[in-house]
C-alpha positions in Angstrom: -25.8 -37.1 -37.3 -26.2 -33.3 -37.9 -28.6 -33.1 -35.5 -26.2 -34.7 -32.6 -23.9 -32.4 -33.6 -25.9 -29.5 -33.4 -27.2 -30.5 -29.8 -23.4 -30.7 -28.8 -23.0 -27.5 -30.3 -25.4 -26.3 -28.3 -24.6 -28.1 -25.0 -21.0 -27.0 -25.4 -21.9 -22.9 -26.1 -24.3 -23.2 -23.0 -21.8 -24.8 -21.1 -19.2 -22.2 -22.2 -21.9 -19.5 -21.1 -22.3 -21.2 -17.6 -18.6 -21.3 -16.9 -18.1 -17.2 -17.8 -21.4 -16.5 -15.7 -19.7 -18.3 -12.5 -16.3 -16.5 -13.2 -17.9 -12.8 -13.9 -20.2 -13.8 -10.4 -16.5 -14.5 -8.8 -15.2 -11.5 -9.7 -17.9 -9.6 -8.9 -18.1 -11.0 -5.7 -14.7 -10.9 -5.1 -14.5 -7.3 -6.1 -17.3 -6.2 -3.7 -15.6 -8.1 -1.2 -12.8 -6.2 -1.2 -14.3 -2.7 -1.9 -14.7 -1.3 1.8 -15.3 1.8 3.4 -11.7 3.7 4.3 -11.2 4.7 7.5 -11.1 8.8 6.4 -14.7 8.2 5.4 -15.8 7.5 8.9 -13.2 10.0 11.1 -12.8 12.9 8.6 -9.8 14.7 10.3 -9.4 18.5 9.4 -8.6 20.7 11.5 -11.1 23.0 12.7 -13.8 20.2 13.0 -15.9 19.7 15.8 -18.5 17.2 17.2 -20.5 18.5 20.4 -22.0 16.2 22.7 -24.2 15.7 25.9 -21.9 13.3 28.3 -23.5 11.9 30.6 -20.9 10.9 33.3 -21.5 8.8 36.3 -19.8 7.5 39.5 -20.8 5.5 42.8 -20.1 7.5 45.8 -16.9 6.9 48.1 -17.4 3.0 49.7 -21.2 2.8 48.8 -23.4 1.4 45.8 -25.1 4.6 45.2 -24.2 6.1 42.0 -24.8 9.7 40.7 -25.0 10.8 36.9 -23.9 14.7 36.3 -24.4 16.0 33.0 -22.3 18.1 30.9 -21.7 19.2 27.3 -18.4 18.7 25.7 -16.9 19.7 22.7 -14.3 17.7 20.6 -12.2 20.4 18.4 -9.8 19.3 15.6 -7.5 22.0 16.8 -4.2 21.3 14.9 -1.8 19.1 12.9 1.1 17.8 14.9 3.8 14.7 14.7 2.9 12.0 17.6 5.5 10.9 19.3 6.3 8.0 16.9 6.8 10.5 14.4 4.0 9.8 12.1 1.6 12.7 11.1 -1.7 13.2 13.6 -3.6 15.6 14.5 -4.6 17.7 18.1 -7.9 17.3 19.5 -8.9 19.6 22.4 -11.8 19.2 24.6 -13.8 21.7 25.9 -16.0 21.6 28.4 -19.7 23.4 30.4 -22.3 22.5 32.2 -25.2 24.4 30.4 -25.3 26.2 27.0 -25.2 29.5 28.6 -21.7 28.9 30.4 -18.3 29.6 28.4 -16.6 26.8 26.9 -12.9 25.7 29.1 -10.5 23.7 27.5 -9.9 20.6 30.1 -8.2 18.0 28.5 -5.8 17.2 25.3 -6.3 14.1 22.9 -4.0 13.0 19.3 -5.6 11.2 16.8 -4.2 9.2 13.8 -5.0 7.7 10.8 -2.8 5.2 10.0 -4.5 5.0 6.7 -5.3 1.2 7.9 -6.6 2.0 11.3 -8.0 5.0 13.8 -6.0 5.1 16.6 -7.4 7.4 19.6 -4.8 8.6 22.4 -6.4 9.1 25.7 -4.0 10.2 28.8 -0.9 8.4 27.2 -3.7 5.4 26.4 -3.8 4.1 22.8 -6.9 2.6 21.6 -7.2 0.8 17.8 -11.0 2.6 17.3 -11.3 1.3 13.9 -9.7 -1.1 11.3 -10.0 -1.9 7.5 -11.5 -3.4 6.1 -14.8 -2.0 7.2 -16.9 -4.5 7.1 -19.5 -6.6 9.1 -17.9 -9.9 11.5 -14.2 -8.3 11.3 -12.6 -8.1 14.6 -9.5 -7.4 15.9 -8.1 -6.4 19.5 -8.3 -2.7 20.0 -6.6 -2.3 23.2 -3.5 -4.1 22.5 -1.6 -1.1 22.8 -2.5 -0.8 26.5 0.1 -2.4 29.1 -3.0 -4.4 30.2 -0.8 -7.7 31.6 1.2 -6.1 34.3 0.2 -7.2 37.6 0.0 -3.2 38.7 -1.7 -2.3 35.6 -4.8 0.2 36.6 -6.3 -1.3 33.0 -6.2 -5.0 33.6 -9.8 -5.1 32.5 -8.9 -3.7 29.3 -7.2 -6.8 28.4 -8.2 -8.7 25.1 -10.9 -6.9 24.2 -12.0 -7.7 20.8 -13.8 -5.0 18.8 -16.1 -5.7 16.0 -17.9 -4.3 12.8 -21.8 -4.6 13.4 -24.5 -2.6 11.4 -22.7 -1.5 9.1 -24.4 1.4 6.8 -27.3 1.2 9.5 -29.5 4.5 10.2 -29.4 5.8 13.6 -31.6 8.5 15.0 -30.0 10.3 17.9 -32.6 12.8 19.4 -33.6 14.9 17.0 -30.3 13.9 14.4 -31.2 11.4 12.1 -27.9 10.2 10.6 -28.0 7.6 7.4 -25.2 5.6 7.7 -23.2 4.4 10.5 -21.3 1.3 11.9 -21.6 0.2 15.4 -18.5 -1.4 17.0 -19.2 -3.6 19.6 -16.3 -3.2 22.2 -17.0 -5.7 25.6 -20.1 -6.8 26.8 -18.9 -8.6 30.1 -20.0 -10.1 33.3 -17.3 -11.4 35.8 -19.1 -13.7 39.1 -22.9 -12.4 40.1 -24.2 -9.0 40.4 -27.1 -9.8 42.1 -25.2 -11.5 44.8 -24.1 -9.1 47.6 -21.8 -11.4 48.9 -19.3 -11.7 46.4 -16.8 -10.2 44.4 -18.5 -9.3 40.9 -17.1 -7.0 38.1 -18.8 -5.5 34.8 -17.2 -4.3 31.3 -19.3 -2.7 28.4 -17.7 -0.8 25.6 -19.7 0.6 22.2 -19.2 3.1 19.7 -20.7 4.2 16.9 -19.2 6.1 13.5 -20.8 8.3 10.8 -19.7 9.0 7.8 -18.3 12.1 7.3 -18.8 12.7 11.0 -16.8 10.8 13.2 -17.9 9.3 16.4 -21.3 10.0 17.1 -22.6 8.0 20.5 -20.0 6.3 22.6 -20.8 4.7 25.9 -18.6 2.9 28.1 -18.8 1.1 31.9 -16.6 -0.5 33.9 -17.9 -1.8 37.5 -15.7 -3.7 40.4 -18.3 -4.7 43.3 -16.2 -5.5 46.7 -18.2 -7.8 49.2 -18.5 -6.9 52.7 -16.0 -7.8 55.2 -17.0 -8.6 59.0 -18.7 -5.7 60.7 -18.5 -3.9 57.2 -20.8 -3.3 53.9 -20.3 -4.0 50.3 -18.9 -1.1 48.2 -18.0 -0.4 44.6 -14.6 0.4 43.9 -12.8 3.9 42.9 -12.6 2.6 39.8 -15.8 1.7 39.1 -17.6 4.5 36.4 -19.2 5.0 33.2 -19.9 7.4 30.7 -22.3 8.0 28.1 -21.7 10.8 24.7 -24.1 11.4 22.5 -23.7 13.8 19.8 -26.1 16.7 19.8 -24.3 19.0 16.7 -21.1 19.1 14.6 -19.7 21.3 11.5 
């Protein structure tokens, strides 16, 4: 009798042991689950901070489907903190641009940034992109580009439309020349093909979109191509559209 006691004793202590091993797993679990990366660790705005890059830009030539690539070097300066025109708190980013290292950097173009402290939003000529969302973490998605009038039938950015961006590699390496960078998270923008390519004789249309984040960087390679193929008419040739371009940024230095 004392010893079927004991063996319950027993059965019950192990079973007790079980049961707090699966809740403290839980919790564990649960607590890892929600412990992402913030948004400030992967877009560190200050002003004064700057990421240089080669950008690679390229474009077909007027009603043909030759393309040419010209290469510059921009600059991406944190140049000051301003109110956006929603009134939250943002900051200025100026971009300067040159063709070689020994020509003077010109400021060409003006972009705000915000963190939203749950999202990265990027405005590019009045355009508002989502560039990042919490929580940080592999297989989230949501639509970045739902900020853009994408649905009106004289929209220049119907292509934009329901893009859905999403977390991949995160905390990945990434070697960019000669930078070797230890963790970043790739967000996988568009990876599109509309009708066929390869077929001369009708309409086609391509849309690729990726970016990649380091921490305590900021955006570190970008590239992005959009393509809209017109067939030929009678007595005519096929031709890519003026909308049809793409550009590539790699990073090549940053304080």
């Amino acid at each position: 009798m004392l010893q079927h006691h004991h063996y319950a004793m027993v059965k019950k202590i192990l079973f007790s042991g079980l049961l707090a091993a699966l809740f403290f797993s839980a919790c564990k679990k649960e607590t890892e689950e929600l412990k992402t990366a913030a948004i400030s660790e992967y877009v560190p705005l200050q002003v004064g901070k700057y990421i240089t890059y080669q950008l690679d830009s390229f474009r077909y030539l007027p009603f043909s489907t030759q393309g040419i690539t010209i290469t510059y070097q921009v600059k991406f300066l944190v140049d000051a903190e301003i109110t956006d025109n929603l009134g939250r708190p943002a900051y200025r980013i100026v971009r300067h641009i040159r063709l070689t290292e020994a020509e003077p950097w010109v400021p060409d173009n003006t972009f705000s940034a915000v963190n939203t402290g749950t999202g990265f939003e990027f405005i590019d000529n009045n355009l508002r992109f989502l560039k990042l969302k919490e929580p940080v973490k592999n297989g989230y998605t949501w639509k970045g580009n739902s900020f853009i009038n994408t649905s009106s039938q004289y929209s220049d950015f119907r292509f934009l439309d329901g893009w859905d961006y999403a977390y991949d590699s995160l905390d990945a390496p990434l070697t960019l020349g000669a930078i070797n960078l230890d963790s970043t998270v790739k967000i996988a923008q568009r990876d599109e093909i509309i009708g066929n390519p390869d077929d001369p004789g009708s309409y086609s249309e391509q849309n690729y979109g990726v970016e990649y984040y380091a921490k305590g960087i900021g955006l570190v390679y970008k590239r992005f191509f959009h393509s809209e193929y017109q067939p030929p008419t009678s007595g005519g040739s096929g031709y890519y559209s003026d909308a049809s371009k793409g550009f590539t940024l790699t990073m090549i230095d940053h304080n």
